[in-house]
C-alpha positions in Angstrom: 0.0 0.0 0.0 1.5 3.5 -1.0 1.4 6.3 0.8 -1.2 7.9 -1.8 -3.9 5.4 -1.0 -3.4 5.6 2.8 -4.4 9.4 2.1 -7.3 8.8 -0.2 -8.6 6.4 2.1 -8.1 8.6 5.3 -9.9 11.4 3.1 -12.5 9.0 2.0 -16.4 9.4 3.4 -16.6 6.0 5.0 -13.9 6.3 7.1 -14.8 9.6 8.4 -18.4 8.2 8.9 -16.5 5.1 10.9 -14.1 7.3 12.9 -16.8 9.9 14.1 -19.4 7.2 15.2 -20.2 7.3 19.0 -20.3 4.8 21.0 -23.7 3.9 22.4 -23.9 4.8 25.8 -24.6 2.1 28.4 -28.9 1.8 29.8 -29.2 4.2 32.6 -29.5 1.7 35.9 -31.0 3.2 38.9 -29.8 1.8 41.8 -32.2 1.0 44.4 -31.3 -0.5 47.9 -33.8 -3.9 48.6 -35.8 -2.6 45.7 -36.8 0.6 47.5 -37.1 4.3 45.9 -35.6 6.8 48.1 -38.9 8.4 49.6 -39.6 4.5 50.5 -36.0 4.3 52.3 -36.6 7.4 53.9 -40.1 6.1 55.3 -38.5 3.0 56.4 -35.7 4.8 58.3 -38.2 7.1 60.0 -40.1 4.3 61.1 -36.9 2.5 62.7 -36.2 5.9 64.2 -39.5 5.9 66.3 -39.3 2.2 67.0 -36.0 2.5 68.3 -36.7 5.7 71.0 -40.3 4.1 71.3 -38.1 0.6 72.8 -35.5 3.0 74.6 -38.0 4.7 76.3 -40.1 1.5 77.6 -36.9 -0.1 78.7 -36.0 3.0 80.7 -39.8 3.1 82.4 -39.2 -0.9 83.2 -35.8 -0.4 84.7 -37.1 2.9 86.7 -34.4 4.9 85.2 -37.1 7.2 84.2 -40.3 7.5 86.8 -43.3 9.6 85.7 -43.8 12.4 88.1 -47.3 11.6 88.3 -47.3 7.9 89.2 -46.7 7.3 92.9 
């Protein structure tokens, strides 16, 4: 191959068509944690939030850390 053909087929249409072809970018993929949306995740936190002070607070009552002041 001479020099002259590597320059006619650089010049050429197809090869400029090839070269400046993107690539197709890769499916968007939303990543969700146990299949949850975020506004689901956040409900769910919430919700183990109150659970958790709801148990801290009965445990402290039992134990008589805490005493109501009107229970005698």
């Amino acid at each position: 191959m001479s020099i002259d053909e590597l320059r006619e087929q650089a010049s050429s249409q197809e090869f400029l068509e090839d070269a400046l072809e993107p690539e197709p970018a890769p499916p968007y993929r939303e990543r969700r944690f146990l299949g949850l949306t975020a506004f689901q995740r956040f409900i769910l936190s919430l919700l183990l939030f109150f659970v958790t002070c709801l148990v801290g607070s009965f445990f402290l009552l039992v134990t008589q850390r805490v005493v109501f002041p009107f229970v005698n």
